[in-house]
mmCIF entry with sequence, helices, sheets and N, C-alpha, C, O atoms, coordinates in Angstrom:
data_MODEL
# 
_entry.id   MODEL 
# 
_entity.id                         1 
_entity.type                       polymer 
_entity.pdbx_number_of_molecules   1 
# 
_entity_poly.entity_id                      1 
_entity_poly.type                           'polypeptide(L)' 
_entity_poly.nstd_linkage                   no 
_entity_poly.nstd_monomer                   no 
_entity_poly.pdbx_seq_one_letter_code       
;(UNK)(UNK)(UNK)(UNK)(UNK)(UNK)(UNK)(UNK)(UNK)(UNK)(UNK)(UNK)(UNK)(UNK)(UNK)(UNK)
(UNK)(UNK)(UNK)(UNK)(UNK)(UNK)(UNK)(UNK)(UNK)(UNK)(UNK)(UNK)(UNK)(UNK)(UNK)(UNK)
(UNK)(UNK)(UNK)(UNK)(UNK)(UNK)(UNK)(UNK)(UNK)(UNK)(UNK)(UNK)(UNK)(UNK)(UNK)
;
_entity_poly.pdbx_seq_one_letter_code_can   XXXXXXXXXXXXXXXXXXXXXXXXXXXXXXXXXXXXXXXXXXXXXXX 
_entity_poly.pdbx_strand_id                 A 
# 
loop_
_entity_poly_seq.entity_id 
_entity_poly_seq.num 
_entity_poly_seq.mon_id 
_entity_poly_seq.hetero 
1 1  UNK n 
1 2  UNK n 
1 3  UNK n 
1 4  UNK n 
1 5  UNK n 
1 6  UNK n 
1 7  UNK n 
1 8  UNK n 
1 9  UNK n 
1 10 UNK n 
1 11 UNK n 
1 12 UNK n 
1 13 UNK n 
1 14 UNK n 
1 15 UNK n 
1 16 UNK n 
1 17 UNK n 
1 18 UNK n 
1 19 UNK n 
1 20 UNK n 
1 21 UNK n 
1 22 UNK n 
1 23 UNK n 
1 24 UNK n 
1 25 UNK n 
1 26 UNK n 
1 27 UNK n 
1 28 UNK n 
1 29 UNK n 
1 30 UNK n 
1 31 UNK n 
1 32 UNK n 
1 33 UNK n 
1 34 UNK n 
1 35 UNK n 
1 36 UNK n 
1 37 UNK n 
1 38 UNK n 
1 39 UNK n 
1 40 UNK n 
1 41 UNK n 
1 42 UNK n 
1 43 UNK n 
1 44 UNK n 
1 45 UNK n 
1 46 UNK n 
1 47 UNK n 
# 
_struct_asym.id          A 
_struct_asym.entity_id   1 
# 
loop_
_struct_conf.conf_type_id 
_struct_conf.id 
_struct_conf.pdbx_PDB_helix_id 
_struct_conf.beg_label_comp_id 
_struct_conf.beg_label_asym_id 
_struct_conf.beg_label_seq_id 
_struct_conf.pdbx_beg_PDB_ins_code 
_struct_conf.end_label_comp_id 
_struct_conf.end_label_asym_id 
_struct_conf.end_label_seq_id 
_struct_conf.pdbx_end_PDB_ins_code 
_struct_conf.beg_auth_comp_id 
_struct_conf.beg_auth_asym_id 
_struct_conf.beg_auth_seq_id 
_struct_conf.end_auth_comp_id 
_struct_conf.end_auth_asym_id 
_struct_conf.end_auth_seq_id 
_struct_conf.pdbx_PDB_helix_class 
_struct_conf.details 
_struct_conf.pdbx_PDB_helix_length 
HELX_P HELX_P1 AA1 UNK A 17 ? UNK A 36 ? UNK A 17 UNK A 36 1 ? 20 
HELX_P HELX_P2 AA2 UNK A 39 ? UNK A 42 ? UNK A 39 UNK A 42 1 ? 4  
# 
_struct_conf_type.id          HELX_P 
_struct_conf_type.criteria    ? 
_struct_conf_type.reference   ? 
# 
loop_
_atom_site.group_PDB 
_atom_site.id 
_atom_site.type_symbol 
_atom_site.label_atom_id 
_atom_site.label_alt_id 
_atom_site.label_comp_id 
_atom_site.label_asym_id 
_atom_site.label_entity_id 
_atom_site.label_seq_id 
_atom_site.pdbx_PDB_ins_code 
_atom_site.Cartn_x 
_atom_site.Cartn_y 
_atom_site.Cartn_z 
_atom_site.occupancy 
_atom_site.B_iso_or_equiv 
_atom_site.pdbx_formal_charge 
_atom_site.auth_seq_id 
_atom_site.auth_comp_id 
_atom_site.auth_asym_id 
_atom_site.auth_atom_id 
_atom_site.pdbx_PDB_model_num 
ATOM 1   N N  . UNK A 1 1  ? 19.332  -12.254 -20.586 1.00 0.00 ? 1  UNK A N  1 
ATOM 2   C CA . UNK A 1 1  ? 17.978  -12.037 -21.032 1.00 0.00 ? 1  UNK A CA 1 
ATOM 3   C C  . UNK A 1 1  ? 17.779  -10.549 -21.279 1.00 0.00 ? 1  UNK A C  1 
ATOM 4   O O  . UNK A 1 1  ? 18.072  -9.785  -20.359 1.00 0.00 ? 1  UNK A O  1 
ATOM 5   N N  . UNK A 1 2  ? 17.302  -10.044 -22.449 1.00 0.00 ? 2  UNK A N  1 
ATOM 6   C CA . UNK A 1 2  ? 16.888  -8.674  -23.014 1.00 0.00 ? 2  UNK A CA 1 
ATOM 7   C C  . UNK A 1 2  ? 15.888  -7.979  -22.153 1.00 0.00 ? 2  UNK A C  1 
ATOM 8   O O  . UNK A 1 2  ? 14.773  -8.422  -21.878 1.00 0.00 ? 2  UNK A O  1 
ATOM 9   N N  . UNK A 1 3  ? 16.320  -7.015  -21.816 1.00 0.00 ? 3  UNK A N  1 
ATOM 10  C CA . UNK A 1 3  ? 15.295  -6.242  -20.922 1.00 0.00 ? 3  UNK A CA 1 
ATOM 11  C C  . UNK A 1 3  ? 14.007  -5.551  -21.896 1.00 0.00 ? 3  UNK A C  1 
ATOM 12  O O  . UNK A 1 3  ? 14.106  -5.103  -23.038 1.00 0.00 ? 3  UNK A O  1 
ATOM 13  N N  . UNK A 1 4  ? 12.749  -5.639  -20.999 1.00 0.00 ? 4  UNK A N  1 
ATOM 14  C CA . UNK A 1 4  ? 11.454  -5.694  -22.199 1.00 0.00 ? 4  UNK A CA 1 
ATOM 15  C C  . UNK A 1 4  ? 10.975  -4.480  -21.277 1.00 0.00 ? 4  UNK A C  1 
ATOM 16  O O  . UNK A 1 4  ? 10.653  -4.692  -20.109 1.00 0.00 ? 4  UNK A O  1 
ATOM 17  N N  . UNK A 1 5  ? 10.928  -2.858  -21.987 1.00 0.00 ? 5  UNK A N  1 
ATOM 18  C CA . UNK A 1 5  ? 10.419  -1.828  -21.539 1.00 0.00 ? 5  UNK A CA 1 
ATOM 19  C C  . UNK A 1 5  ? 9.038   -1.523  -21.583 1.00 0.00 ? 5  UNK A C  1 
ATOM 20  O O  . UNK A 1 5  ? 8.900   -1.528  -22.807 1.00 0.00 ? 5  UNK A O  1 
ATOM 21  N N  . UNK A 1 6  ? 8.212   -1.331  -21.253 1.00 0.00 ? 6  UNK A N  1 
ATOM 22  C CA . UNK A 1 6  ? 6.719   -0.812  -21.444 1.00 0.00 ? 6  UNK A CA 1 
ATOM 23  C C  . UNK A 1 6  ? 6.375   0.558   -21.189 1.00 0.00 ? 6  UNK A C  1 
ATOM 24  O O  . UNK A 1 6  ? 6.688   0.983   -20.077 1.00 0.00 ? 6  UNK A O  1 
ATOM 25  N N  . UNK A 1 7  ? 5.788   1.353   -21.997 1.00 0.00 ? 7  UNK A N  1 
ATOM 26  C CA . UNK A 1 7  ? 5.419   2.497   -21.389 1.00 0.00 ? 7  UNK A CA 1 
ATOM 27  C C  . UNK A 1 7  ? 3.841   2.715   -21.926 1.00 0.00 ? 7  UNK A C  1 
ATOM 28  O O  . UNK A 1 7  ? 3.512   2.590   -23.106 1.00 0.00 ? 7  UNK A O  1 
ATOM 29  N N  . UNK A 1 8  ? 2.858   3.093   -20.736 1.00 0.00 ? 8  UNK A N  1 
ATOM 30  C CA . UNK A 1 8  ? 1.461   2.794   -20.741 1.00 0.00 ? 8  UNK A CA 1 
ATOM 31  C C  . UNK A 1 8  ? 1.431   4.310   -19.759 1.00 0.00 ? 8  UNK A C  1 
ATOM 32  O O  . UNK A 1 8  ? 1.950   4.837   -18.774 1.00 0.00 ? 8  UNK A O  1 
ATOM 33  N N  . UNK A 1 9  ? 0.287   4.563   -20.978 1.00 0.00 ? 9  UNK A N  1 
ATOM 34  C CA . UNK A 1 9  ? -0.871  5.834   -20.589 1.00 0.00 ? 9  UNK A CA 1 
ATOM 35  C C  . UNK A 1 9  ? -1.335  5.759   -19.249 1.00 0.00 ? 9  UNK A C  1 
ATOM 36  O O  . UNK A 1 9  ? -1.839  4.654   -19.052 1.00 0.00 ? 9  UNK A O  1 
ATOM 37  N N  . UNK A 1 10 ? -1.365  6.481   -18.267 1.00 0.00 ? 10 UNK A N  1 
ATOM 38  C CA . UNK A 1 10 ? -1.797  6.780   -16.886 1.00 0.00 ? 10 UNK A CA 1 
ATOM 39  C C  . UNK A 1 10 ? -3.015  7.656   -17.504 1.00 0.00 ? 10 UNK A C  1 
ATOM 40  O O  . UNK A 1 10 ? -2.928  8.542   -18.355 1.00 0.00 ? 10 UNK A O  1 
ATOM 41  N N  . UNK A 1 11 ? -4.085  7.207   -16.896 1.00 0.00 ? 11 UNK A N  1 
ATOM 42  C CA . UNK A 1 11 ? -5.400  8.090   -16.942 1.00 0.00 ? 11 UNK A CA 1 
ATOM 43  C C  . UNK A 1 11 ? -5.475  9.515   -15.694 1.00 0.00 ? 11 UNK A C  1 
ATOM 44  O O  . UNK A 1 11 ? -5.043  9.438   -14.544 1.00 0.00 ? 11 UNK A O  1 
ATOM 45  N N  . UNK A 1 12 ? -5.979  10.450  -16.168 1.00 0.00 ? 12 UNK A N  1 
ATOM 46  C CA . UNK A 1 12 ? -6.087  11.180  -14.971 1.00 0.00 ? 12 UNK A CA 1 
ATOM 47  C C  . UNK A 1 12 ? -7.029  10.346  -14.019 1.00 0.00 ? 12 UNK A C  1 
ATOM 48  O O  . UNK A 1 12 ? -8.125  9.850   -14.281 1.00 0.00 ? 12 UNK A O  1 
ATOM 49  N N  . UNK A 1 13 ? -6.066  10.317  -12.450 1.00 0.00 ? 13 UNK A N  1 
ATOM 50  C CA . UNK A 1 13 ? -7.255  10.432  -11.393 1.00 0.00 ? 13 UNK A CA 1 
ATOM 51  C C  . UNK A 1 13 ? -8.539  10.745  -11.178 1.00 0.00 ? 13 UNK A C  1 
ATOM 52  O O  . UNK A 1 13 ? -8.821  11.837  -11.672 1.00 0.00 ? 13 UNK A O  1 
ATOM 53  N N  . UNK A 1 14 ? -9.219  10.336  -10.760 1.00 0.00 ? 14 UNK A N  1 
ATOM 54  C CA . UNK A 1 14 ? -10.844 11.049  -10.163 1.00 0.00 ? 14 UNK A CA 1 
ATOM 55  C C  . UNK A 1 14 ? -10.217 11.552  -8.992  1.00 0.00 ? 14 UNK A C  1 
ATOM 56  O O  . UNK A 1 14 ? -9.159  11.397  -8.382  1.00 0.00 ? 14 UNK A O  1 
ATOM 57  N N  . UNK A 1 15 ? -11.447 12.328  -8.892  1.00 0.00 ? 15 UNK A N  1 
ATOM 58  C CA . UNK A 1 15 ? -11.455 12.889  -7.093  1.00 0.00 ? 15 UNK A CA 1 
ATOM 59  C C  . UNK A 1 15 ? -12.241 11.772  -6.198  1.00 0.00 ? 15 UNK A C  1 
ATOM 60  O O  . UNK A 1 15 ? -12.551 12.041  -5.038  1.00 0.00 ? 15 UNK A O  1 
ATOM 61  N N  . UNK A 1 16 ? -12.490 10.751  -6.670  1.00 0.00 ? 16 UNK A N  1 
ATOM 62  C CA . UNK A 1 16 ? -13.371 9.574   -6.331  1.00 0.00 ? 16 UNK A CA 1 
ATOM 63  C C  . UNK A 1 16 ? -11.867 8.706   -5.383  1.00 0.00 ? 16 UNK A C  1 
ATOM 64  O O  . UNK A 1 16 ? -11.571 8.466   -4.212  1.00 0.00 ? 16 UNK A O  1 
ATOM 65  N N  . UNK A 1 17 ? -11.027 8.395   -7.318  1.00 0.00 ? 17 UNK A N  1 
ATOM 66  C CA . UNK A 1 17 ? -9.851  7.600   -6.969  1.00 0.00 ? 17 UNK A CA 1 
ATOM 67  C C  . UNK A 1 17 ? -9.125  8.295   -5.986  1.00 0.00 ? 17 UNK A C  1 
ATOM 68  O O  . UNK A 1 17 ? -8.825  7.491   -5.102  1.00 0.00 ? 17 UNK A O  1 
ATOM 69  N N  . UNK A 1 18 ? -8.737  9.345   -5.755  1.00 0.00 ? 18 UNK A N  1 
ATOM 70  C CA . UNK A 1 18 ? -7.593  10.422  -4.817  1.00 0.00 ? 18 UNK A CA 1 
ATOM 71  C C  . UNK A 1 18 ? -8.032  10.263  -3.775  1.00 0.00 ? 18 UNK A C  1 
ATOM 72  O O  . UNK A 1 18 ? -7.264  10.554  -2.858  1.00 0.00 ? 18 UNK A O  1 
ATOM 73  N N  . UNK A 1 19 ? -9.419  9.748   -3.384  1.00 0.00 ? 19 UNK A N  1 
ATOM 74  C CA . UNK A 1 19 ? -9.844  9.654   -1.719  1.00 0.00 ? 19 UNK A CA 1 
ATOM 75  C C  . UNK A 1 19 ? -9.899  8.230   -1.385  1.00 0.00 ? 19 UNK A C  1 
ATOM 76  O O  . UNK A 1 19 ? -9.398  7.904   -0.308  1.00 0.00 ? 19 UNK A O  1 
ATOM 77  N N  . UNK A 1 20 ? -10.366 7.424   -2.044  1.00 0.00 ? 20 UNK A N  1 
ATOM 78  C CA . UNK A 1 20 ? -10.163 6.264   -1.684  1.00 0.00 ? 20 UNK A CA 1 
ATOM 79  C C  . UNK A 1 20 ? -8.505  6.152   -1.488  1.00 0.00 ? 20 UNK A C  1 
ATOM 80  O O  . UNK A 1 20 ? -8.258  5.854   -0.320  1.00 0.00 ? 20 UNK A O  1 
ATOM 81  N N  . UNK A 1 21 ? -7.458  6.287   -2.197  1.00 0.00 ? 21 UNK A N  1 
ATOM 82  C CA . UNK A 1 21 ? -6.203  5.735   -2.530  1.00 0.00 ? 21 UNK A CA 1 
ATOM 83  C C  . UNK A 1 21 ? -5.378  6.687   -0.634  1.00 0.00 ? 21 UNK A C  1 
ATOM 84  O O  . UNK A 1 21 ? -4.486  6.186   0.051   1.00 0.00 ? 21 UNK A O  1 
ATOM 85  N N  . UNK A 1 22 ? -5.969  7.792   -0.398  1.00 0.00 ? 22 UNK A N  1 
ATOM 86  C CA . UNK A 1 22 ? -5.468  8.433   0.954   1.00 0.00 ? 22 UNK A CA 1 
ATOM 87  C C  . UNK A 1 22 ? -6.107  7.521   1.416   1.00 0.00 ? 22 UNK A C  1 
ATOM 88  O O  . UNK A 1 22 ? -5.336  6.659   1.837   1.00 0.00 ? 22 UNK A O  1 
ATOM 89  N N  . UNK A 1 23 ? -7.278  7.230   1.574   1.00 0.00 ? 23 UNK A N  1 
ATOM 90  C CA . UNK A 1 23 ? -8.134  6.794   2.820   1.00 0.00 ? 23 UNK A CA 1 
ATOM 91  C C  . UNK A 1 23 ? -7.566  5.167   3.147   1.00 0.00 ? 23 UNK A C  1 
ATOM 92  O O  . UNK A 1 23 ? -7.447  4.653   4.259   1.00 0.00 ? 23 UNK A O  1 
ATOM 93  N N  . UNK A 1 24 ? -7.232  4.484   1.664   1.00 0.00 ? 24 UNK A N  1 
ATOM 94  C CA . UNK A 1 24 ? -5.865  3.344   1.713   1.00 0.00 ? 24 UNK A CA 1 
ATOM 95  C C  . UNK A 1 24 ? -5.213  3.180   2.443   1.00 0.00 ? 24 UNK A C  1 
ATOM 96  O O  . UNK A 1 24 ? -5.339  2.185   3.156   1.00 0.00 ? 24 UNK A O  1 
ATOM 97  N N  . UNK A 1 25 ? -3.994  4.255   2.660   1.00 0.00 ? 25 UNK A N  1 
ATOM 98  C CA . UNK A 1 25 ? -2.960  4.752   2.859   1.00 0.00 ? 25 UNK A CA 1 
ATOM 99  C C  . UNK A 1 25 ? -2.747  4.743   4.166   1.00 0.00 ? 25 UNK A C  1 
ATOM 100 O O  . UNK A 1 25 ? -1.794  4.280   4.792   1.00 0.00 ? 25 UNK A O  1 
ATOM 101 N N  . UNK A 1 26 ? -4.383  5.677   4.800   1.00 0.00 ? 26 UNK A N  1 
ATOM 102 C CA . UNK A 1 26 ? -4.199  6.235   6.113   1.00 0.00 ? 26 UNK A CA 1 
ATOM 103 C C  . UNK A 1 26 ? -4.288  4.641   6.842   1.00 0.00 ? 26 UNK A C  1 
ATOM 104 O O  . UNK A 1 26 ? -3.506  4.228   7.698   1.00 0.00 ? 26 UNK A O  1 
ATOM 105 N N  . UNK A 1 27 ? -5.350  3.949   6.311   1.00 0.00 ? 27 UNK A N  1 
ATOM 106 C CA . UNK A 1 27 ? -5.471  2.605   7.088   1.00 0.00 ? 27 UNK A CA 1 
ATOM 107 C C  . UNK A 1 27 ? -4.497  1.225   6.991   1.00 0.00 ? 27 UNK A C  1 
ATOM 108 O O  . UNK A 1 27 ? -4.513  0.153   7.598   1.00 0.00 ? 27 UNK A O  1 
ATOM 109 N N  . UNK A 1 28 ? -3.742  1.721   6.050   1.00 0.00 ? 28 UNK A N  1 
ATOM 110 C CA . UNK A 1 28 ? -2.612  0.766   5.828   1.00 0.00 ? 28 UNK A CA 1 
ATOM 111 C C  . UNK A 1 28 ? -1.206  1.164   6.850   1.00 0.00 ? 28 UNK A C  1 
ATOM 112 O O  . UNK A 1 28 ? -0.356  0.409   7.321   1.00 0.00 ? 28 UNK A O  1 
ATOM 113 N N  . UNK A 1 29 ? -1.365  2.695   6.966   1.00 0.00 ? 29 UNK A N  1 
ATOM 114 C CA . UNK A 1 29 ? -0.142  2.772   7.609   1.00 0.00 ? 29 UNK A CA 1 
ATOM 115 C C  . UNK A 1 29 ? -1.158  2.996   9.470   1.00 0.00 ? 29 UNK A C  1 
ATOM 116 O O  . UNK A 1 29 ? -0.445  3.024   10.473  1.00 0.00 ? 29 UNK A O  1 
ATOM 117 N N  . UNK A 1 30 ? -2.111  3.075   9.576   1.00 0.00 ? 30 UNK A N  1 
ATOM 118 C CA . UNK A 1 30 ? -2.710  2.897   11.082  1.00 0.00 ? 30 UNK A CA 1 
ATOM 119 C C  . UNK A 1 30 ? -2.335  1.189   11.372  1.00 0.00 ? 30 UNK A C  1 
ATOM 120 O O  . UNK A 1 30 ? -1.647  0.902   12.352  1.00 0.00 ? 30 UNK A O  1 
ATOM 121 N N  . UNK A 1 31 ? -2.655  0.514   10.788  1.00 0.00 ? 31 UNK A N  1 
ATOM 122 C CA . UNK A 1 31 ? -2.288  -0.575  10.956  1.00 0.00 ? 31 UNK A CA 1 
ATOM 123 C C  . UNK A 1 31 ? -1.035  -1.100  11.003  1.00 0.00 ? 31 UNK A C  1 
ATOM 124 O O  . UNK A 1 31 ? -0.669  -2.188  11.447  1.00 0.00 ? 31 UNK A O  1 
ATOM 125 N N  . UNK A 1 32 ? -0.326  -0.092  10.428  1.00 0.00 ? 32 UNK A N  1 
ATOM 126 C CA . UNK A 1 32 ? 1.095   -0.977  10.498  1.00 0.00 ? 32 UNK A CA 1 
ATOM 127 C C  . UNK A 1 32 ? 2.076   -0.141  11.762  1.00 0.00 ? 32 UNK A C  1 
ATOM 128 O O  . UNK A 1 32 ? 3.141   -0.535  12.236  1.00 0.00 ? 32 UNK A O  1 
ATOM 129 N N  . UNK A 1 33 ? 1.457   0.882   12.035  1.00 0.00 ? 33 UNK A N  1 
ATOM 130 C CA . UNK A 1 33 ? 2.023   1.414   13.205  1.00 0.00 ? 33 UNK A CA 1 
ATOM 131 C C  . UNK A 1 33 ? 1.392   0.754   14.586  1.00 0.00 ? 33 UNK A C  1 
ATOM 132 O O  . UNK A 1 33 ? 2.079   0.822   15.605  1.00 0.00 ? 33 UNK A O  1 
ATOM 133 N N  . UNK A 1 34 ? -0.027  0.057   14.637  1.00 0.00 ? 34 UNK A N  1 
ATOM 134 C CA . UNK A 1 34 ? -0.295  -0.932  15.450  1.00 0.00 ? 34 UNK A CA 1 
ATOM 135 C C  . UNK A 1 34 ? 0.187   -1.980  15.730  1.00 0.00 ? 34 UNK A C  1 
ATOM 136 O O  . UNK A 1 34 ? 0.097   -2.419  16.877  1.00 0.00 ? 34 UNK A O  1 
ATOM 137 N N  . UNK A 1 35 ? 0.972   -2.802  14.509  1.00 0.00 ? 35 UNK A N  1 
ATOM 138 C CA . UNK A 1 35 ? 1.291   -3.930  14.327  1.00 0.00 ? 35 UNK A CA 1 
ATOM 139 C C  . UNK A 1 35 ? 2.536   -3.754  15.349  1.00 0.00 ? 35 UNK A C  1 
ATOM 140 O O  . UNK A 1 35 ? 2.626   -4.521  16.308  1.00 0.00 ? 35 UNK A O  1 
ATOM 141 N N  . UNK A 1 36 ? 3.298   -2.945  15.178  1.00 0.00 ? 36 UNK A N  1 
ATOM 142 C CA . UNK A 1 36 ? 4.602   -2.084  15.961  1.00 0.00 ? 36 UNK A CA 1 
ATOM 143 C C  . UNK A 1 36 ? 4.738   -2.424  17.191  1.00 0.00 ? 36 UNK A C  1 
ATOM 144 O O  . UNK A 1 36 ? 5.698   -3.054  17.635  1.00 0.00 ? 36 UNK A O  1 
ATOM 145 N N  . UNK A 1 37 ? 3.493   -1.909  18.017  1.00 0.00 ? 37 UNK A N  1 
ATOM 146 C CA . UNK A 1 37 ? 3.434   -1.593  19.104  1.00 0.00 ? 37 UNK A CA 1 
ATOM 147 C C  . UNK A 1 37 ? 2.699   -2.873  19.702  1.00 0.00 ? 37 UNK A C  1 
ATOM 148 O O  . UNK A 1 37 ? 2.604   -2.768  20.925  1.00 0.00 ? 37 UNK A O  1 
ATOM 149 N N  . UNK A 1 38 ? 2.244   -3.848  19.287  1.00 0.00 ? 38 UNK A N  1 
ATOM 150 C CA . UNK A 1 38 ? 2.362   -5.548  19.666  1.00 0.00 ? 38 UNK A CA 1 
ATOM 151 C C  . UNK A 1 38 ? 2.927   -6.848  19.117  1.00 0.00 ? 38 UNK A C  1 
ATOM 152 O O  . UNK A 1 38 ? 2.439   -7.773  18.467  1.00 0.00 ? 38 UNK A O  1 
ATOM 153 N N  . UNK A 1 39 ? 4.069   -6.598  19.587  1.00 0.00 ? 39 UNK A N  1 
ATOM 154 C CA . UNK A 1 39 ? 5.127   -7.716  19.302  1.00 0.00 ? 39 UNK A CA 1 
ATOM 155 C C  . UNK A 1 39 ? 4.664   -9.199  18.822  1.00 0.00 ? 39 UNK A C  1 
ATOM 156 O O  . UNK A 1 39 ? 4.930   -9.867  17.823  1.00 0.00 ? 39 UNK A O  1 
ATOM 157 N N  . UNK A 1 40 ? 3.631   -9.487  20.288  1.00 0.00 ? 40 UNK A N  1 
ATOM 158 C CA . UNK A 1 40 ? 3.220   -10.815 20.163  1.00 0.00 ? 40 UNK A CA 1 
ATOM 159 C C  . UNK A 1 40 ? 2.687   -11.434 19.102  1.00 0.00 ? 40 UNK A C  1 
ATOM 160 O O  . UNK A 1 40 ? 2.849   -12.592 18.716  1.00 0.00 ? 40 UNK A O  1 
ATOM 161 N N  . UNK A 1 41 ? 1.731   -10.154 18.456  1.00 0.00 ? 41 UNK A N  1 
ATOM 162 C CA . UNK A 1 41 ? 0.803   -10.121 17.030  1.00 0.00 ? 41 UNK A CA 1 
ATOM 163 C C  . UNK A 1 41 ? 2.366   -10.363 16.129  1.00 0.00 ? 41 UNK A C  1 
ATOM 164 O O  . UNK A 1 41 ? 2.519   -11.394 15.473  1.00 0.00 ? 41 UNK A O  1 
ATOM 165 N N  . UNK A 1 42 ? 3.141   -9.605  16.177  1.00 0.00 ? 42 UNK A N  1 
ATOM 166 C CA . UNK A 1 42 ? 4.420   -9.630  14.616  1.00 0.00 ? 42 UNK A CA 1 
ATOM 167 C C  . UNK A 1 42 ? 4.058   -10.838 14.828  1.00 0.00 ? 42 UNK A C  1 
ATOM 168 O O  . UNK A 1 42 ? 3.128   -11.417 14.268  1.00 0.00 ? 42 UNK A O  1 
ATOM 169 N N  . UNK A 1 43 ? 5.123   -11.472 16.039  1.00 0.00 ? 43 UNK A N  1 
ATOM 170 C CA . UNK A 1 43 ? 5.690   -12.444 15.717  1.00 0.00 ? 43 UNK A CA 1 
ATOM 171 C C  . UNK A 1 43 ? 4.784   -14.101 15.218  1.00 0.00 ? 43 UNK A C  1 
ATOM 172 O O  . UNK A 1 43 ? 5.245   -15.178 14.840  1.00 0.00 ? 43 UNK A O  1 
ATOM 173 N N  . UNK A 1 44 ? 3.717   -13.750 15.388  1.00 0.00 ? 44 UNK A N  1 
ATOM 174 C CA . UNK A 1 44 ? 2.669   -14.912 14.606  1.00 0.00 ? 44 UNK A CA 1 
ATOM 175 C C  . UNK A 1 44 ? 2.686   -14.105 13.063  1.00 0.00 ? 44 UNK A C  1 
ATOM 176 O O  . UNK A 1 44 ? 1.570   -13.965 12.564  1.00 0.00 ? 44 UNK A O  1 
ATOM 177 N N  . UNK A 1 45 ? 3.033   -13.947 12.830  1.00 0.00 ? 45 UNK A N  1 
ATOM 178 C CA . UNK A 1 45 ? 3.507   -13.592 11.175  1.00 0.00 ? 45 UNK A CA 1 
ATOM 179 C C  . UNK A 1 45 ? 4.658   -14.483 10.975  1.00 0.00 ? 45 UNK A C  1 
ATOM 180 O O  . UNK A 1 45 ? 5.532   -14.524 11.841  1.00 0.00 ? 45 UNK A O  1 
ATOM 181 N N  . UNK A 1 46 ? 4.764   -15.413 9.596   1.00 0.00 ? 46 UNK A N  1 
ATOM 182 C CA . UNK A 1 46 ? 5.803   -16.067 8.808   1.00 0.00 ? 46 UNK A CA 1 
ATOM 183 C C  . UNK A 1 46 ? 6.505   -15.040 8.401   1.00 0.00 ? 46 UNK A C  1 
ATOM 184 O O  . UNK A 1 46 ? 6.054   -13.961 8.016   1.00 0.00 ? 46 UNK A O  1 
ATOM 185 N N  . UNK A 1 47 ? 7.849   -15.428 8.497   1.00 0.00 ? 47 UNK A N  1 
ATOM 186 C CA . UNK A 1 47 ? 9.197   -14.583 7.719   1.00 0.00 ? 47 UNK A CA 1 
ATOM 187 C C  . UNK A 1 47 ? 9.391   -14.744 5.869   1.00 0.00 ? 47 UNK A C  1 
ATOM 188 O O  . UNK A 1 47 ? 10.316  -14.171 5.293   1.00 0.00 ? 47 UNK A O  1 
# 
């Protein structure tokens, strides 16, 4: 199968988007360093 390339315009950021997308970030990785540190919680997660 032929590989199908795309190349698409990126808009500049806001300073709106740049804080939400950290503030993302920070709570995605707080959470996943929680998730860490209680096993019992992983392991009720599907593989």
């Amino acid at each position: 199968m032929p590989t199908i390339t795309l190349k698409l315009e990126l808009f500049k950021p806001t300073k709106l988007k740049q804080a939400m997308y950290e503030r993302m970030t920070q709570i995605n990785t707080e959470f996943a360093n929680w998730l860490l540190l209680h096993p019992d919680v992983n392991k009720a997660t599907s593989k």
